[in-house]
Every structure is written in structure tokens, then in C-alpha cells.
C-alpha positions in Angstrom: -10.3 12.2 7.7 -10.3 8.6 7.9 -12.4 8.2 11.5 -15.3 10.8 9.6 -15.1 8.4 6.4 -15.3 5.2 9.0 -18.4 7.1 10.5 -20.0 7.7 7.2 -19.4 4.3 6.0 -20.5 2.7 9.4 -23.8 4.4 8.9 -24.8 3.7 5.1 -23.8 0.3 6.2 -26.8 0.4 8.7 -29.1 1.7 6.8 -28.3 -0.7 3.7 -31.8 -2.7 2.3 -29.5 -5.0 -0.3 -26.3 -7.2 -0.6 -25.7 -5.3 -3.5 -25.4 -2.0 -1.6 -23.3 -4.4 0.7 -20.9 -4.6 -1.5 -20.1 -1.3 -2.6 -19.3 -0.1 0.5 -17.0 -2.8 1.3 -15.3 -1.8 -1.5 -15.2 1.8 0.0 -13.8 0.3 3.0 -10.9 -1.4 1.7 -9.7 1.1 -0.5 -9.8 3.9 2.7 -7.9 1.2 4.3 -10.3 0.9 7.2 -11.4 -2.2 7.5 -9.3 -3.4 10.4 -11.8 -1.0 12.4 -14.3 -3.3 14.1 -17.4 -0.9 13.6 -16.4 -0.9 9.5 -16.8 -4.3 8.9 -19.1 -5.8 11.7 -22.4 -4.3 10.8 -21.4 -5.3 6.9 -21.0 -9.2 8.4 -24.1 -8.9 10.3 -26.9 -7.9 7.6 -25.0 -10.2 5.1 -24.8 -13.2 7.4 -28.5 -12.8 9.2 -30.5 -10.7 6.7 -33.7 -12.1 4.6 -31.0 -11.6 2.0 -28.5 -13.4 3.6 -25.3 -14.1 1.1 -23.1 -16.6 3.0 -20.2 -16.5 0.3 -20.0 -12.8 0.7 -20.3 -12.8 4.4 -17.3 -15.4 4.7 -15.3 -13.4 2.7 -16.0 -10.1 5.0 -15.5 -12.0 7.8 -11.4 -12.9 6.2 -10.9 -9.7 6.7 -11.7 -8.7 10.0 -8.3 -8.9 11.7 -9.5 -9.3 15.1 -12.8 -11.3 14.6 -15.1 -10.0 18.2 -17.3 -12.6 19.7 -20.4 -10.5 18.1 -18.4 -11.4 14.1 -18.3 -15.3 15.2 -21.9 -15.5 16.7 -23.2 -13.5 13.3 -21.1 -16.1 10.8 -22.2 -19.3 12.9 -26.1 -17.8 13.3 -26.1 -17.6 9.6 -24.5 -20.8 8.7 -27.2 -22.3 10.7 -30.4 -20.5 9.6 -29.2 -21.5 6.1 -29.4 -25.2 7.3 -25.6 -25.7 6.4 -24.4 -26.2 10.2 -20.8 -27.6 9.5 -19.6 -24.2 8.3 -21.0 -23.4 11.8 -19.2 -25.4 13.6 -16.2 -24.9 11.4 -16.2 -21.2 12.8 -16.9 -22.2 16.0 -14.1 -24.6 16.4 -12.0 -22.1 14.7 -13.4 -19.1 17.4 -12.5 -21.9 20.7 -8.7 -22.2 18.0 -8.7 -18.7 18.5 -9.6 -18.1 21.9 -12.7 -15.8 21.2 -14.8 -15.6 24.1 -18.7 -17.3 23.5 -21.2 -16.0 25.2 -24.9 -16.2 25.3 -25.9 -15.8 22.3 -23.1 -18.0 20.5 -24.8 -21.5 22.2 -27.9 -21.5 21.0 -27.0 -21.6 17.1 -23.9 -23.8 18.2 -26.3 -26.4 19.9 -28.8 -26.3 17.2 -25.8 -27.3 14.7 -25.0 -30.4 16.4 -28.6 -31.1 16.5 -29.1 -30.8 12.7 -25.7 -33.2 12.3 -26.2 -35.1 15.1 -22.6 -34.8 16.4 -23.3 -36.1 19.5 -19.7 -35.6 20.9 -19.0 -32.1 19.8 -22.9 -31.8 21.4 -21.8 -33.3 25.0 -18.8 -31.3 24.8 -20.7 -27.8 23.6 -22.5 -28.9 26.9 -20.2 -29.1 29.4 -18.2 -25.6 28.0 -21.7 -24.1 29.1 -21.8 -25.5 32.6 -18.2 -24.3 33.1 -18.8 -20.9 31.6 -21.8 -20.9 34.1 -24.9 -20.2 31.5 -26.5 -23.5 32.4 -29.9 -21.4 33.6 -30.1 -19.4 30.6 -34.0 -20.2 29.2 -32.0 -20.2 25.4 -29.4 -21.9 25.9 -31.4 -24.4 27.9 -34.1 -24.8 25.4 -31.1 -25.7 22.9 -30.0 -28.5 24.9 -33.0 -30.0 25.0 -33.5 -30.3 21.7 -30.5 -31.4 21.0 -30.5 -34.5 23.3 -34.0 -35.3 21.4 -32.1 -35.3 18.2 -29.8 -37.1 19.6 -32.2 -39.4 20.8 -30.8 -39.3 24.4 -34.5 -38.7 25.8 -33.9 -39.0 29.0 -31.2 -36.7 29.4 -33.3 -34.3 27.5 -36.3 -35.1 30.0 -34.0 -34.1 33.1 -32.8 -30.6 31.3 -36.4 -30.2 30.0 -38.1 -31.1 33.7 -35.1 -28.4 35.4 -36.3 -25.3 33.1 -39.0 -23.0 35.2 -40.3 -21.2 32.2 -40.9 -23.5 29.3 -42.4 -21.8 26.3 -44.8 -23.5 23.3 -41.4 -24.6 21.3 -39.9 -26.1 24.1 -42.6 -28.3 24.9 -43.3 -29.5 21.1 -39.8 -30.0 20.9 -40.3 -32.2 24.1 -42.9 -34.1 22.2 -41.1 -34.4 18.9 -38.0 -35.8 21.0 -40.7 -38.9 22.6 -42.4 -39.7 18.4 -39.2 -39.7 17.4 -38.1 -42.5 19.6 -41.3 -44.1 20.0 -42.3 -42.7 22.9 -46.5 -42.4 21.9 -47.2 -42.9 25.4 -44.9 -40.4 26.7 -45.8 -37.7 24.3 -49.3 -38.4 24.9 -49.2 -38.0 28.7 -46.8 -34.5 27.6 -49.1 -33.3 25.1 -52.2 -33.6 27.5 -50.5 -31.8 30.2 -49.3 -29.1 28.1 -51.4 -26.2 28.6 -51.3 -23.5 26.2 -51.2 -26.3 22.9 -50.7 -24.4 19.2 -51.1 -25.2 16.0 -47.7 -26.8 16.2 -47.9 -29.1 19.3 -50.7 -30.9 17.4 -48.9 -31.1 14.1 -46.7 -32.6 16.2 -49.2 -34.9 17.4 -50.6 -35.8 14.3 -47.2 -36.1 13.1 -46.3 -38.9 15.7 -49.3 -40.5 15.1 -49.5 -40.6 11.3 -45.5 -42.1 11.4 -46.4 -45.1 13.7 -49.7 -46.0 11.3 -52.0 -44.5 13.7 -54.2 -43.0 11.1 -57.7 -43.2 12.6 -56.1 -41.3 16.2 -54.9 -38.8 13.6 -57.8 -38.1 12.1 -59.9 -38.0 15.2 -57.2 -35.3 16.8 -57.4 -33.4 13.6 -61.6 -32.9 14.1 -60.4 -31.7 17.7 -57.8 -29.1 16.6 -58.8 -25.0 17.2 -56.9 -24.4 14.6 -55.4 -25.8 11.4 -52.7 -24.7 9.2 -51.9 -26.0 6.0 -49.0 -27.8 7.4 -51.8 -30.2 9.3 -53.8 -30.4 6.0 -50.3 -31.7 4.4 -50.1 -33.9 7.1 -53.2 -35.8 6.5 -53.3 -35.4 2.8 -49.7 -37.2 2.0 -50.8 -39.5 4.9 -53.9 -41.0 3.8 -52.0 -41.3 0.4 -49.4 -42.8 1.7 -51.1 -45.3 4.2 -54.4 -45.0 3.5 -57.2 -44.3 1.0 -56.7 -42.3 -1.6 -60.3 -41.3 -1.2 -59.5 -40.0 2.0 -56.3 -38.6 0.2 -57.7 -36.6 -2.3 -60.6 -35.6 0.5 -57.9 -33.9 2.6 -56.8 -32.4 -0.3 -59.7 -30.9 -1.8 -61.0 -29.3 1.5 -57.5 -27.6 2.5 -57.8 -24.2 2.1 -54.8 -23.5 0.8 -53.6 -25.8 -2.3 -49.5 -24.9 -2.8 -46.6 -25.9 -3.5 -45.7 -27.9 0.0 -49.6 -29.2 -0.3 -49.3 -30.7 -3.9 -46.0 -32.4 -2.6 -47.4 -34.4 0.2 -49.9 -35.8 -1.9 -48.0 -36.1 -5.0 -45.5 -38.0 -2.9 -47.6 -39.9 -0.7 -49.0 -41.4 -3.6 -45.6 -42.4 -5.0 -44.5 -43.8 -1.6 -47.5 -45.8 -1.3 -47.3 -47.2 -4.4 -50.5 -45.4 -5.9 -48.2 -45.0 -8.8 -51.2 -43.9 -11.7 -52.5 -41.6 -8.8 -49.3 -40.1 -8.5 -48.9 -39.0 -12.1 -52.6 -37.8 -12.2 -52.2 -35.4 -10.0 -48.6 -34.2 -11.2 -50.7 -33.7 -14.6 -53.8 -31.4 -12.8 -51.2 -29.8 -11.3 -49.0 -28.7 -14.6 -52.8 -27.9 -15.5 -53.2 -25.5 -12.6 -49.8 -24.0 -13.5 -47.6 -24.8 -10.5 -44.4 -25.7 -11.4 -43.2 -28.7 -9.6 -40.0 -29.1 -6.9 -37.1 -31.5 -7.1 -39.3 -33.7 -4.5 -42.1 -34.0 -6.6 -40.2 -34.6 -10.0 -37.9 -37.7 -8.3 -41.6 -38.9 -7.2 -42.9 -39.1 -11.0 -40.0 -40.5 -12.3 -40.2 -43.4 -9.7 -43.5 -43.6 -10.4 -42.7 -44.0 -14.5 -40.0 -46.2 -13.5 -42.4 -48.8 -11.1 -45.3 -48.7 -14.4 -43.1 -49.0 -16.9 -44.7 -46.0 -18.6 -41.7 -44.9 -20.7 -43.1 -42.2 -23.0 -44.5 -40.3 -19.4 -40.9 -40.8 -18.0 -39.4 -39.0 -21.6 -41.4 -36.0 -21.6 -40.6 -35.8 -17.5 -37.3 -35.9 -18.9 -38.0 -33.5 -21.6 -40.0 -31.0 -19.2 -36.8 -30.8 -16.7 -34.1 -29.8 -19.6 -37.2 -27.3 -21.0 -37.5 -25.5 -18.2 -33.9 -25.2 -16.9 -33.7 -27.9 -14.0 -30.3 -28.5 -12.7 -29.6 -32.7 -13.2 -28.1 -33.0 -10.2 -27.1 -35.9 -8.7 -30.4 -36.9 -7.3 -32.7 -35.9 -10.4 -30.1 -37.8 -12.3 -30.1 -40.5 -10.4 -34.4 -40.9 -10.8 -33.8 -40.4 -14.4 -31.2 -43.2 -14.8 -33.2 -45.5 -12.8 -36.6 -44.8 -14.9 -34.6 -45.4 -18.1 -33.2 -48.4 -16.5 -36.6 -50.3 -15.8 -38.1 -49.2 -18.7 -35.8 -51.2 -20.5 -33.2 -48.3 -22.4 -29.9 -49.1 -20.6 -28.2 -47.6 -23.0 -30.4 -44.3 -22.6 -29.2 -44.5 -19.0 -25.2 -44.9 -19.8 -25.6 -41.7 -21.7 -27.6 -39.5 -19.4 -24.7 -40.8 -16.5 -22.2 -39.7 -18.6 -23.7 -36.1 -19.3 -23.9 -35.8 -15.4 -21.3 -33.2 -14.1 -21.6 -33.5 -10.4 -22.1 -37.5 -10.2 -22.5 -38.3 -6.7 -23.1 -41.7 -4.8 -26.9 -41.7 -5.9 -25.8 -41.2 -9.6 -23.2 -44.1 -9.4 -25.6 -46.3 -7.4 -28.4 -46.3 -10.2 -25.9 -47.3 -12.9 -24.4 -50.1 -11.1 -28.3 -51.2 -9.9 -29.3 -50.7 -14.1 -26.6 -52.6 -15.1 -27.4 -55.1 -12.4 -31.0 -55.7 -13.0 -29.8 -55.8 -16.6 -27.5 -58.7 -16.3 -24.2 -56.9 -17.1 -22.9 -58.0 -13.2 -19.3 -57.4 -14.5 -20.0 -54.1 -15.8 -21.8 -53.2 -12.7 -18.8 -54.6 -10.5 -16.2 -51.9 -13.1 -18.8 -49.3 -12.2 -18.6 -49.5 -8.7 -14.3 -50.0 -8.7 -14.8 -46.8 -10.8 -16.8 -45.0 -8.0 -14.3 -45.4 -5.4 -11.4 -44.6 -7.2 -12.9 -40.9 -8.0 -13.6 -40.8 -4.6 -17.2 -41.2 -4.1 -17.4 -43.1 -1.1 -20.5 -46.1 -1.2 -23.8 -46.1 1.2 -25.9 -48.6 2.3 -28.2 -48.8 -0.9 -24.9 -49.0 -3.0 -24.0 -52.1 -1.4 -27.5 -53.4 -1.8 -26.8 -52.9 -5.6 -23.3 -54.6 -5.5 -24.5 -57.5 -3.6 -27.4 -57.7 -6.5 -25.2 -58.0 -9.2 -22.8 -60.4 -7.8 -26.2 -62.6 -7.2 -27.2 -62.6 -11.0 -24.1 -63.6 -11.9 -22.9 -66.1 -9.1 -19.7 -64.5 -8.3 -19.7 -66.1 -4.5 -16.1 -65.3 -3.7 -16.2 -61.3 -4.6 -20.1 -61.0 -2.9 -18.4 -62.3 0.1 -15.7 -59.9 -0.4 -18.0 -56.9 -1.2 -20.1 -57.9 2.4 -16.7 -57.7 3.8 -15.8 -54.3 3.0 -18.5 -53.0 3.6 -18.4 -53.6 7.1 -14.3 -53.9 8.1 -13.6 -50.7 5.4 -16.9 -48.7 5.5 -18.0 -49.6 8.8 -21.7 -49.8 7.3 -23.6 -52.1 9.4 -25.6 -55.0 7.0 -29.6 -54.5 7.0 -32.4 -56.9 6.1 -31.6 -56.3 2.4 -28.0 -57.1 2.7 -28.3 -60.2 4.4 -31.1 -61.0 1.5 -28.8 -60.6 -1.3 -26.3 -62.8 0.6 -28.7 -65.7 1.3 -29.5 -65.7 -2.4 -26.2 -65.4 -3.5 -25.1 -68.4 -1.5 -28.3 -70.7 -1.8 -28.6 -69.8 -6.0 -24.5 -71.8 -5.6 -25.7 -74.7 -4.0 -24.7 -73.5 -0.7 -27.6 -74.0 1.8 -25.5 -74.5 4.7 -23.5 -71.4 4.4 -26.9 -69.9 3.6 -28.7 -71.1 7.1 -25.8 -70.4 8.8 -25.8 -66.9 7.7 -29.6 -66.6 8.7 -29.0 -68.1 12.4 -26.0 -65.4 12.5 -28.7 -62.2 11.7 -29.1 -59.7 14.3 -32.4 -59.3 13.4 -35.2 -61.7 13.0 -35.5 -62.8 8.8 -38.2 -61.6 7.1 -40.6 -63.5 4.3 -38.0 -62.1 1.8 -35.2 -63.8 3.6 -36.6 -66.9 3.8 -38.1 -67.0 0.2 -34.4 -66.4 -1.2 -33.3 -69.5 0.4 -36.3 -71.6 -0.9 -35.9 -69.8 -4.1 -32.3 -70.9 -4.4 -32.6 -74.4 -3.2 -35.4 -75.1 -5.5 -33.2 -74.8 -8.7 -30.9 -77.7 -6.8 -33.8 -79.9 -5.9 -33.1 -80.0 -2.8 -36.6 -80.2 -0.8 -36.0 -81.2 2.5 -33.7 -78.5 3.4 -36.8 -76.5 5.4 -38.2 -79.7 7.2 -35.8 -78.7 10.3 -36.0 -75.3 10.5 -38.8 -74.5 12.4 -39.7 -72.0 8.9 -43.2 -72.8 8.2 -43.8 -72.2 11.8 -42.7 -68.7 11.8 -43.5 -67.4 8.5 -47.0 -66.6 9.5 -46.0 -64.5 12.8 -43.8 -62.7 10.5 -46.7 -61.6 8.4 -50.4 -62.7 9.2 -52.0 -60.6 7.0 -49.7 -61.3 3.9 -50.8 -63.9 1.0 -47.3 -63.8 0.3 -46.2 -65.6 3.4 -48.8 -69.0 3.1 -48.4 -68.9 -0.5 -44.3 -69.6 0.4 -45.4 -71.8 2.8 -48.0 -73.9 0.5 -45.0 -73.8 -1.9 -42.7 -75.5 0.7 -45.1 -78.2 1.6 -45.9 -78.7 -2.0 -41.7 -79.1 -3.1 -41.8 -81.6 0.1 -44.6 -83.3 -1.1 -47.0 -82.3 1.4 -49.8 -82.2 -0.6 -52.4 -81.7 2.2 -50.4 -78.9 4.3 -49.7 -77.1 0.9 -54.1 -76.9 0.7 -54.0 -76.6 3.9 -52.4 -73.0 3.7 -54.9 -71.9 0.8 -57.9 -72.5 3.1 -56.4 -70.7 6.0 -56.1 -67.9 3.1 -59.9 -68.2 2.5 -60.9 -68.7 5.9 -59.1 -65.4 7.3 -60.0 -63.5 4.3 -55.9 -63.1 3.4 -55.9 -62.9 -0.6 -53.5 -63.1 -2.7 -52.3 -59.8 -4.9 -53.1 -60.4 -8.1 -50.8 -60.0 -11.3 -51.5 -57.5 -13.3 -50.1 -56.2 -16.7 -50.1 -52.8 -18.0 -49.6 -50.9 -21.3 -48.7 -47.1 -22.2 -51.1 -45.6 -24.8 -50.8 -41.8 -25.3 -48.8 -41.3 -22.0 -51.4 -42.9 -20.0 -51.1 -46.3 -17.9 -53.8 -48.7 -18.4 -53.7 -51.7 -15.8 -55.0 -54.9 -16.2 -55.6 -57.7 -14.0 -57.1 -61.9 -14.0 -60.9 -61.0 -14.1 -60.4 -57.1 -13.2 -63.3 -54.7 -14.3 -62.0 -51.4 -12.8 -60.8 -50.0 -15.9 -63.4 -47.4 -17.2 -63.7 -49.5 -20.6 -64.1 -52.1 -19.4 -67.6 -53.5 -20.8 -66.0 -53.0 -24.1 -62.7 -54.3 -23.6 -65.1 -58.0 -22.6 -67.2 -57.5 -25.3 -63.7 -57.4 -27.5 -62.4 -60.2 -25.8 -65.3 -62.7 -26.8 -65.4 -61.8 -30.2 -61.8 -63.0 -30.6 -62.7 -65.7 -28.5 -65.6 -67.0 -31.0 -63.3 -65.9 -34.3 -60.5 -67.6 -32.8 -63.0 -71.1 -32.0 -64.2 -70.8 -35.8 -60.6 -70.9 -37.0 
């Protein structure tokens, strides 16, 4: 009776089309009391692990109770964990198959190898590896093709070179992954020569390309491949779109955009986005408005985008009905939208808007906790930023790298030299977070803003990495309010501020300052006519206000605004009234 109901069951599992059907007849099984059969429960684990309607939960729980999981039960759980882009449950069950003693085959490596790729555990990867020279599947094309890829993301490139250069039969993937490996490391060169040896290119080898090309600036050899491509999918027309709004024109931008053929989702993103990264903040919430128009309903991506953008303009009453639109329709606050939220609240000026919204947050995370102690930060409240962050870690959120940039901050505004010093510490001797550009900013501040210029330039000698304009400006910043003038004359700083950054007004306007506190009256002209002569200008100031939800932007003598004849023609009748009075 019970083999016939196993047979039965075994085959309505086959033919099942939902998880929902799924589930009943696990149900079935248990209560026969079959389900230490391996046929009962295997096919079950297999359409709910690797099926367009994959249900991981369910499938974990199926798997608990196979007695006896087979090799064929672990690859299924691990393939699926991976598809789903959640790879340490993969490697959970694999560590807990090799625990177990389950034999991996084949068809286990490849989802295995493509898990320490996605988390870039490099020695779990090298040891994955050498398990598949000893087993002796080194020359299958798969497992192969996994290896390479995972040295790329590793960012070992040579070692993936060798495996790539010892595989007979490369396929399309393998060779854009080849490709992807060299852009990602900075390889042009090397993916060039790669890409124009490869001979049966897709669609994907030159996204790849343009890809490469677009991430190193190279937006004119982007766009002249694009013009050569066969064929184009809308992934190349994202390409181009976010990166001329990103890098370039947002002419070119919107160009892209309005020629794609296909204008979704992933399309409205990369523009949406690339306007918010390249500060094209207006642009940015001019499109998020035609596309509410056109009825697409935005992703998390794009909504973090507006609310940064809200946050950079100040343009509050945008940044509240954002705010509004998420709760209306049903977006989770999670961590990350929370975090966009508190920071636009923060800059617009409602700190106390922000406390709230942090407080109504159920999952905080560390992006949640880092834009409270940042808003209390920019804020002046240094002390409350400091309780914040004690507060974090003793819930057990552990701090990143822009955390620390946020401690570091507060400690600045409020001079606290001996607990900045501390914080730097911890972060490196408990965290093991190695200090960036920005840390090492906040630090020289810090330290020159207390009279410290020594400890200061000592710092700066002691930098890994070369200091950039906002480095040096801290420490002139800070020794200005001390009067102390002659503290550059040594350094060799004017010299090297314009290597740093030829084409930024920025730089010679530091350095004209410099002069100027040193009473260097003819270098500090000096740098403004190298300004005019090399065509460098400055950025101009602007100021904006928020009428009706839309940001109107003023600058010293600007007439770009679409009102502006009559905005001139207002200004010189208050001139004259004013005169008369």
C-alpha cells in the first residue's frame, strides 16, 4: 500500500505547476509516513528549490526532512540559494554536505564556485579549487568556466588568464566574463586586445565593452563602439543613457533616452540615477515626475535617488510628498529607504522630523544609524551624535567605513581631540577598517581646528595615499582661525596642489588664498590669471528656493532660468524704488 501511495505521490509531484500544489502533497507524504523515501521528497526539493517559482523557505524545510540528503538534494538546495543571489545559504549547505560526507560531483561546483564569486570568499574559492583537482573534474568545460570567473571576481587575473588560456572550447560567456575580469581591474588594454580577438562577439561582449569604457570616463570610445554594435539591447541603451547623465551631457542623456526603444523600468533607473550621481539634481526629479506621469511606479533605487536629490537642493516640500508617496503606496522603510529619508530631513533642516522617522524604523541597520549620527553631526549636537553611535554598537550593529566618516565629523564640530583619536583608533585596531581619503580629512581638521598643525602635517606625511585638495584645505582651514600663516611656506603645498587637480578652480583659488594669508600679494594674482589664461573658472554660488515643489536656482549674473527677463526687469525696479528711498 505504501510503495503504490509513494508512486502516486512521486508522480503528482512531477507533474506539479505551483508551490502551492507543493505543499499539499508534502503534507500527503508525511502523514503516509513516506518521506524517508528518497524519490518522495527529492522531486518536491527540486521544483521548489530550482523552479520559476522557487520558494527557498519551503525548500529548506523539505530538505530537514530528507533523512539521508543524496548528492542530487545538496546540488538542488545550493543551485537555488545561488540563483536567488543569496550564496551564503549555499555555502552553508555545502560546508554542511563536505560535514556530512555527501559526495559532490559535477554539477555541485559550478553553483559552489559561483557562490564564492558573488561573496568573494577567496579562501573557501582556492579551497573549492583544489577539492576539484583532487576529485579529478579539472577538464570539465563548467566547472572550468566557474573558476574563471571566480578568479576575475576575485580579482586574481592572472590565475584566471592561465585557467581561461587552458580551456579548448570557450563559449560567448566565458569570454565576456574574461573581459569583465580585465575592466574590472583596469585592464583596458587587455580587454581590448581580448575583445578584438574574440570571434563570435554578442550583444553582451560589447555591453561589456561599453561597460569598461563608460567606468574609466571613456565616454567618446563608448559611444563610437555603440554606432559599431549589430545589435543593441536595452541593457546598451541603459548603459549610455545613465552614462552621459552621469559623466556627461544631459543632452546626450536624455538623447540616449528618447531613442531607446524600449523605455522601462531598468531604463528610467539609469537615467533617473545617473542624474542624481552626477549631481544633475533638478534633472533628476524632472524625470522621476514624467515618469509618475507615464505611470511607472518607481524601485527602491530610484526613490533613494530623489530623496538625495531633495536632500542636495534643499527642496523640502518635494522630499515630504516622496515621503508621503512611499507610505501611500505601501513601500517597506527599510533600512536604506529610511536612511535617504532621515538624511533628506536632516539637510533640509527638520532634525527633529528625522529623530522621529529613526525611531518608527523596525529593522534599523548600519545605514539607519549612520544618517542619524551624520544629522545630528551636521547639526551641531556632536555629543548626541557620539550617544548615538555608543547606542549602535551596543544593539549590535557593527559600524562601516561611512559611519566612521560621520563620527570623525562630529568629534570635529565639537573639538573633542582625545575621543576623535580614539574613534580613528578603533576603527582600525577593533574593526580592522582601513582609513580612506575622508578619514584622514576629518582627522587633519580635527587636529588643525585645536591648534595642532604639527600633529596635523605629521598625520598627512604618514597617508598611504597621496592628499588631495580637500586634505590640504582642512589644514589651511584650521590654521587660519589660529593666525598662523607661515605654516605652508615649507611644505612644498602650493607646488602640488595644481598636479592634484589642473582643471579645478578650487585648487588655485586655495592656493591664491595661501599666498594671500602669507602676504603674497602678487603670487595670490598670480593664480587668478593662470585661472583666466587656462580657461579654469571658478563654480559659481548659487542659491535656490522651493515654490510649488519646484527648485528654482539662482546664480551671480545667471540668465538660465526661463523667467529670467522678468526676474531683471523686477530687480531694477527695486533697485530705482530702493535709490528714491
Amino acid at each position: 500500500m505504501i510503495s503504490r501511495t509513494a508512486r502516486n505521490l512521486y508522480k503528482l509531484s512531477k507533474s506539479c505547476k505551483t508551490i502551492a500544489q507543493l505543499k499539499q502533497i508534502l503534507t500527503q507524504v508525511i502523514q503516509t509516513g513516506i518521506q524517508n523515501r528518497p524519490s518522495s521528497l527529492s522531486s518536491i526539493l527540486f521544483f521548489s528549490a530550482t523552479s520559476s517559482q522557487a520558494d527557498l523557505n519551503f525548500a529548506s524545510l523539505v530538505f530537514t526532512h530528507i533523512e539521508k540528503p543524496s548528492s542530487f538534494d545538496h546540488n538542488s538546495i545550493i543551485r537555488g540559494f545561488t540563483n536567488a543571489k543569496d550564496p551564503r545559504f549555499s555555502l552553508m549547505f555545502y560546508i554542511e554536505m563536505n560535514r556530512k560526507n555527501s559526495i559532490c560531483d559535477n554539477f555541485t561546483f559550478p553553483f559552489v564556485l559561483k557562490a564564492c564569486a558573488m561573496l568573494l570568499a577567496v579562501e573557501l574559492g582556492k579551497s573549492v579549487h583544489g577539492k576539484i583537482m583532487k576529485m579529478g573534474f579539472s577538464s570539465d568545460l563548467f566547472i572550468q568556466s566557474g573558476l574563471v570567473r571566480m578568479y576575475a571576481e576575485f580579482g586574481d587575473i592572472e590565475k584566471a588568464r592561465i585557467l581561461f588560456d587552458e580551456i579548448p572550447e570557450r563559449d560567448v560567456v566565458l569570454w565576456n566574463s574574461m573581459i569583465g575580469g580585465y575592466l574590472k581591474c583596469g585592464g583596458l588594454e587587455q580587454a581590448q586586445q581580448l575583445f578584438e580577438t574574440m570571434k563570435n562577439k554578442n550583444v553582451g561582449s560589447y555591453n561589456a565593452m561599453l561597460g569598461g569604457y563608460v567606468k574609466l570616463g571613456c565616454l567618446e570610445t563608448a559611444s563610437k563602439l555603440f554606432s559599431e554594435m549589430p545589435d543593441r539591447d536595452f541593457i546598451s541603451w541603459n548603459i549610455m543613457a545613465g552614462a552621459h547623465a552621469r559623466f556627461g551631457s544631459v543632452e546626450m542623456a536624455r538623447k540616449f533616452f528618447n531613442e531607446a526603444p524600449v523605455r522601462n523600468l531598468a531604463m528610467w533607473s539609469a537615467i533617473i540615477c545617473g542624474f542624481s550621481q552626477g549631481s544633475h539634481f533638478g534633472d533628476a526629479l524632472q524625470m522621476f515626475k514624467e515618469m509618475l506621469g507615464e505611470g511607472v511606479v518607481p524601485n527602491q533605487a530610484i526613490l533613494v535617488s530623489v530623496l538625495s536629490c531633495c536632500a542636495h537642493l534643499g527642496a523640502l516640500e518635494q522630499g515630504v510628498w516622496i515621503h508621503g508617496y512611499i507610505e501611500k503606496h505601501g513601500v517597506e522603510i527599510d533600512d536604506i529607504v529610511g536612511a535617504s529619508l532621515i538624511d533628506m530631513y536632516c539637510k533640509c533642516g527638520l532634525l527633529q522630523g528625522s529623530v522621529s522617522l529613526f525611531d518608527k524604523i523596525n529593522k534599523k541597520g548600519v545605514s539607519s544609524w549612520t544618517s542619524m549620527i551624520y544629522g545630528f553631526a551636521i547639526h551641531g549636537h556632536s555629543l548626541k551624535a557620539l550617544e548615538r553611535f555608543s547606542e549602535m554598537k551596543s544593539v549590535g550593529i557593527r559600524p562601516n567605513r561611512i559611519t566612521f566618516v560621520a563620527v570623525l565629523s562630529a568629534c570635529s564640530h565639537a573639538g573633542l581631540v582625545d575621543r576623535g583619536r580614539e574613534v580613528f583608533n578603533e576603527m582600525v585596531q577593533v574593526h580592522n577598517i582601513q582609513p580612506t581619503i575622508e578619514h584622514y580629512t576629518c582627522m587633519v581638521d580635527l587636529l588643525s581646528r585645536a591648534n595642532l598643525a604639527n600633529e596635523a602635517q605629521e598625520l598627512i606625511k604618514a597617508m598611504p595615499m597621496k592628499p588631495d585638495l580637500f586634505v590640504w584645505g582642512a589644514l589651511h582651514g584650521g590654521l587660519r582661525i589660529h593666525g598662523e600663516k607661515d605654516s605652508f611656506k615649507d611644505e612644498g603645498v602650493t607646488e602640488e596642489l595644481t598636479k592634484l587637480e589642473p582643471n579645478d578652480s578650487g585648487a588655485y583659488i586655495l592656493m591664491s588664498n595661501i599666498y594671500a594669508s602669507n602676504n603674497q600679494w602678487e603670487n595670490s594674482l598670480k593664480m587668478r590669471k593662470i585661472m583666466e589664461e587656462t580657461g579654469v573658472k571658478k563654480n559659481l554660488g548659487c542659491s535656490m528656493i522651493e515654490v510649488d515643489q519646484i527648485v528654482h536656482e539662482f546664480s551671480a549674473g545667471g540668465k538660465l532660468h526661463s523667467h529670467s527677463e522678468h526676474i531683471y526687469d523686477m530687480l531694477d525696479r527695486i533697485y530705482r524704488e530702493i535709490i528714491q528711498i
